[in-house]
N, CA, C and O atoms as CSV, one atom per row, in Angstrom:
chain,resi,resn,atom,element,x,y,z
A,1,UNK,N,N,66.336,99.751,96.351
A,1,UNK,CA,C,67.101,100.535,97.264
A,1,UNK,C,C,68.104,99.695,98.049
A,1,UNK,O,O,69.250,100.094,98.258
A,2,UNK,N,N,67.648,98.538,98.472
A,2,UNK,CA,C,68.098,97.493,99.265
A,2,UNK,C,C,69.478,97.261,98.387
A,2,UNK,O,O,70.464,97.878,98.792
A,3,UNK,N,N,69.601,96.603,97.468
A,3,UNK,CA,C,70.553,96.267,96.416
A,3,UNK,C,C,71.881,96.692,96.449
A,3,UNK,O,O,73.033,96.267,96.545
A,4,UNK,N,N,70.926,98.186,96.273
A,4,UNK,CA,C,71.914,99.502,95.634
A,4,UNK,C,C,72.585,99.573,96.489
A,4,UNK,O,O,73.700,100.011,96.204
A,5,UNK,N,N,72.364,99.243,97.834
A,5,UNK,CA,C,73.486,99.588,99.356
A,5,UNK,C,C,74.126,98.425,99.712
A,5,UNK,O,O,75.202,98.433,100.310
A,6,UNK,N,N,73.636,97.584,99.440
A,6,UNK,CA,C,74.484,96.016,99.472
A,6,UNK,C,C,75.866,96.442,98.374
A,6,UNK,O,O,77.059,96.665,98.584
A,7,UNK,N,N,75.080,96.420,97.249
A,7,UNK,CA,C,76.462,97.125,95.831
A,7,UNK,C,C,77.160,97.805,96.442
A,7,UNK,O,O,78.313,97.376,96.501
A,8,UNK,N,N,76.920,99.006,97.111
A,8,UNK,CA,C,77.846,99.668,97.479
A,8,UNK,C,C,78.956,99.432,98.195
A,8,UNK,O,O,80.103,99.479,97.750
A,9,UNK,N,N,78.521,99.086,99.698
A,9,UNK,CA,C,79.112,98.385,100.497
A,9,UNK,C,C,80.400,97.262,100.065
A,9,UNK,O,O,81.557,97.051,100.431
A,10,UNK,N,N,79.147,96.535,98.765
A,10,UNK,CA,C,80.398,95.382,98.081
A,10,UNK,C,C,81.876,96.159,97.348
A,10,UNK,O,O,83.031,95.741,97.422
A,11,UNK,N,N,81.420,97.288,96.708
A,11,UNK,CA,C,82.236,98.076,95.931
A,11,UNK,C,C,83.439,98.981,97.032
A,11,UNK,O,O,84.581,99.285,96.689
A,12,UNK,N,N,82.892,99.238,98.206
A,12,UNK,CA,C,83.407,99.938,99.320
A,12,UNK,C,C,84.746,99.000,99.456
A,12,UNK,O,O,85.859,99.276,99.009
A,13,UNK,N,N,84.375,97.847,100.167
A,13,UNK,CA,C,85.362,97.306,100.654
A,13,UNK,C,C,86.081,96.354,99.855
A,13,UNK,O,O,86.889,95.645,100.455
A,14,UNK,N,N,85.910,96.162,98.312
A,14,UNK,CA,C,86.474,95.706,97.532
A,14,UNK,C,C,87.583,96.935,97.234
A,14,UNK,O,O,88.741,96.520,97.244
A,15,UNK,N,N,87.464,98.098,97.021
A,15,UNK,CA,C,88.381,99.188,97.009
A,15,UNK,C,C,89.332,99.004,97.828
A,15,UNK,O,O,90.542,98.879,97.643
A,16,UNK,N,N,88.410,98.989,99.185
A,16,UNK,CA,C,89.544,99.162,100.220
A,16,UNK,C,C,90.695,98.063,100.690
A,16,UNK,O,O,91.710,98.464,101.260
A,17,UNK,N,N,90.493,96.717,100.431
A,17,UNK,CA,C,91.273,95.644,99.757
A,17,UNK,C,C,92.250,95.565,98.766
A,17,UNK,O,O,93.171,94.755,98.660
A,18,UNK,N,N,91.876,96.698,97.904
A,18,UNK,CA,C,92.581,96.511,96.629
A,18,UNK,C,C,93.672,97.292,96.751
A,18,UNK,O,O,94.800,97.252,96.259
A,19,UNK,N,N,92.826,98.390,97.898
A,19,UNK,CA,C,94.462,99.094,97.889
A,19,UNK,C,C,95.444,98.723,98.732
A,19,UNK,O,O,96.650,98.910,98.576
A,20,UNK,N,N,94.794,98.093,99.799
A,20,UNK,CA,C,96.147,97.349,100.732
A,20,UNK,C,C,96.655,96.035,99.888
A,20,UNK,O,O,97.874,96.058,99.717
A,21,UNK,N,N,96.127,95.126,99.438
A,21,UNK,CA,C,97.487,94.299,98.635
A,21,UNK,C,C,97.975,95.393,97.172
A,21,UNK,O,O,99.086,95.060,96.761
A,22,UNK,N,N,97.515,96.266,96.583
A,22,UNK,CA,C,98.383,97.130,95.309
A,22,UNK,C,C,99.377,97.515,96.532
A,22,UNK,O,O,100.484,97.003,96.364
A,23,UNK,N,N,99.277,98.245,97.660
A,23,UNK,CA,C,100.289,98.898,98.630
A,23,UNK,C,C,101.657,97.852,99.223
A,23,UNK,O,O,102.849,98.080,99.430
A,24,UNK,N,N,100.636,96.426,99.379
A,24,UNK,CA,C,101.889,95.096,99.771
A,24,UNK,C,C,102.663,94.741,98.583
A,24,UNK,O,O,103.884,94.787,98.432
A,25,UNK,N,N,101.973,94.467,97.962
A,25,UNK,CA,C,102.462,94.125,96.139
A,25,UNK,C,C,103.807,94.251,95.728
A,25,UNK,O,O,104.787,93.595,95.373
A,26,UNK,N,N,103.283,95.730,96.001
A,26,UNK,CA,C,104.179,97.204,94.984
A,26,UNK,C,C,104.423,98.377,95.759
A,26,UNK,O,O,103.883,99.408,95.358
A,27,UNK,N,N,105.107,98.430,96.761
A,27,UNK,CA,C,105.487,99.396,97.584
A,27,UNK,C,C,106.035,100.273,97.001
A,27,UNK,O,O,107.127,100.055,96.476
A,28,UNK,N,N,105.219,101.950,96.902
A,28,UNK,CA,C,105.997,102.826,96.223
A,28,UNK,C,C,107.255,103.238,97.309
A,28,UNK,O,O,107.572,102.791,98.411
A,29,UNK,N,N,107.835,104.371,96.393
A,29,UNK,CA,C,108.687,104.576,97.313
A,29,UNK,C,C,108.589,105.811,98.516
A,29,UNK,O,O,109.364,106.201,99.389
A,30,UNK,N,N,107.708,106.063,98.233
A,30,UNK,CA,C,107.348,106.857,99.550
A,30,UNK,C,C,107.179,105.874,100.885
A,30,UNK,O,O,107.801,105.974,101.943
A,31,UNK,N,N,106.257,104.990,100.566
A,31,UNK,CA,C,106.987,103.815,101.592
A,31,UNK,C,C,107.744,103.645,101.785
A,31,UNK,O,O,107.634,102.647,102.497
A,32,UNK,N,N,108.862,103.908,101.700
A,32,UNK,CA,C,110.405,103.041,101.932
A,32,UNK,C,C,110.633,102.014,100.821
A,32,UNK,O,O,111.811,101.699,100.649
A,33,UNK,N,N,109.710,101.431,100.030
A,33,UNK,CA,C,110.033,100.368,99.157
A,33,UNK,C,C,109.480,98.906,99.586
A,33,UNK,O,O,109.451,97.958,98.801
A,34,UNK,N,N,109.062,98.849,100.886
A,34,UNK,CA,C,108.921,98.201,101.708
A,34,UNK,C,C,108.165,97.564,102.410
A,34,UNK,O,O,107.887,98.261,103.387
A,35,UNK,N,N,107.436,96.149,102.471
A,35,UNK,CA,C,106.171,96.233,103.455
A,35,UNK,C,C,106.110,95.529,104.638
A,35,UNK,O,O,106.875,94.570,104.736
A,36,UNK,N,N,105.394,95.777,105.536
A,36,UNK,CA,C,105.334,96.951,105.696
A,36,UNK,C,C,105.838,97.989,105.867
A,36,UNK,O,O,107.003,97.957,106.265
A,37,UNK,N,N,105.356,98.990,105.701
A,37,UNK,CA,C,106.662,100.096,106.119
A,37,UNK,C,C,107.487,100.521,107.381
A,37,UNK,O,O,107.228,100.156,108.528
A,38,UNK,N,N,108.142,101.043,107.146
A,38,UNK,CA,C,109.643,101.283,108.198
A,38,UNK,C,C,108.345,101.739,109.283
A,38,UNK,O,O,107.333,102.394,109.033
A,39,UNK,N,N,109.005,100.853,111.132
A,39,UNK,CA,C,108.325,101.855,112.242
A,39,UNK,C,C,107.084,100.910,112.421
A,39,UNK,O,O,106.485,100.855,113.496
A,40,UNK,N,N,106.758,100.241,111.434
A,40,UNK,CA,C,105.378,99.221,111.596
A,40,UNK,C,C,105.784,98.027,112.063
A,40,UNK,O,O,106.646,97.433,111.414
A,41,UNK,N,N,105.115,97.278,113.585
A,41,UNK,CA,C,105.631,95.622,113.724
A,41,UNK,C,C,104.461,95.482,113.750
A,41,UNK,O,O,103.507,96.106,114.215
A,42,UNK,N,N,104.685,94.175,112.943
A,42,UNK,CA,C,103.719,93.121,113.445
A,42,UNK,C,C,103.232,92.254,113.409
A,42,UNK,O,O,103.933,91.543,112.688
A,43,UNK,N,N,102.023,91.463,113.858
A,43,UNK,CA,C,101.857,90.921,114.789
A,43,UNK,C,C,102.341,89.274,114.493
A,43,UNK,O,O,101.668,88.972,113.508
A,44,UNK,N,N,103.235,87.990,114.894
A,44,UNK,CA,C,103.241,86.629,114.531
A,44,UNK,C,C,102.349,86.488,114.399
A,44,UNK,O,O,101.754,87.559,114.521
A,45,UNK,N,N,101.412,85.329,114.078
A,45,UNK,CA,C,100.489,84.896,113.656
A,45,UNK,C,C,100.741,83.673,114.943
A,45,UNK,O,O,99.830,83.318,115.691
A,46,UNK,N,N,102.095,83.161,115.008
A,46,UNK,CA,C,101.839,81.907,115.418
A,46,UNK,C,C,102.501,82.354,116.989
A,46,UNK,O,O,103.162,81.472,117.538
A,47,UNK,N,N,102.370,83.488,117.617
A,47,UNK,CA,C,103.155,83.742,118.710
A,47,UNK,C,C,101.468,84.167,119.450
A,47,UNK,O,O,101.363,84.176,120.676
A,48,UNK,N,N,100.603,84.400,118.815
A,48,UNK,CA,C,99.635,84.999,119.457
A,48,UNK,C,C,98.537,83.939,120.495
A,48,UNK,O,O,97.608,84.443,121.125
């Protein structure tokens, strides 16, 4: 049982990864083409 929810979890957020770099990647164009998309700032990395 234990496993099976670890798997999951692993499978969960491997999805959910996959679709934010396929989305950075390859910006359709409903995005704008663009990443991020139009209206989104953010954040420096090195200003913080």
């Amino acid at each position: 049982g234990m496993i099976l929810f670890i798997t999951s979890e692993v499978f969960f957020f491997l999805g959910f990864f996959w679709a934010f770099y396929h989305s950075s990647l390859a910006p359709t164009p409903e995005l704008g083409g663009c990443w991020p998309p139009t209206g989104i700032t953010t954040l420096d990395p090195f200003e913080v």
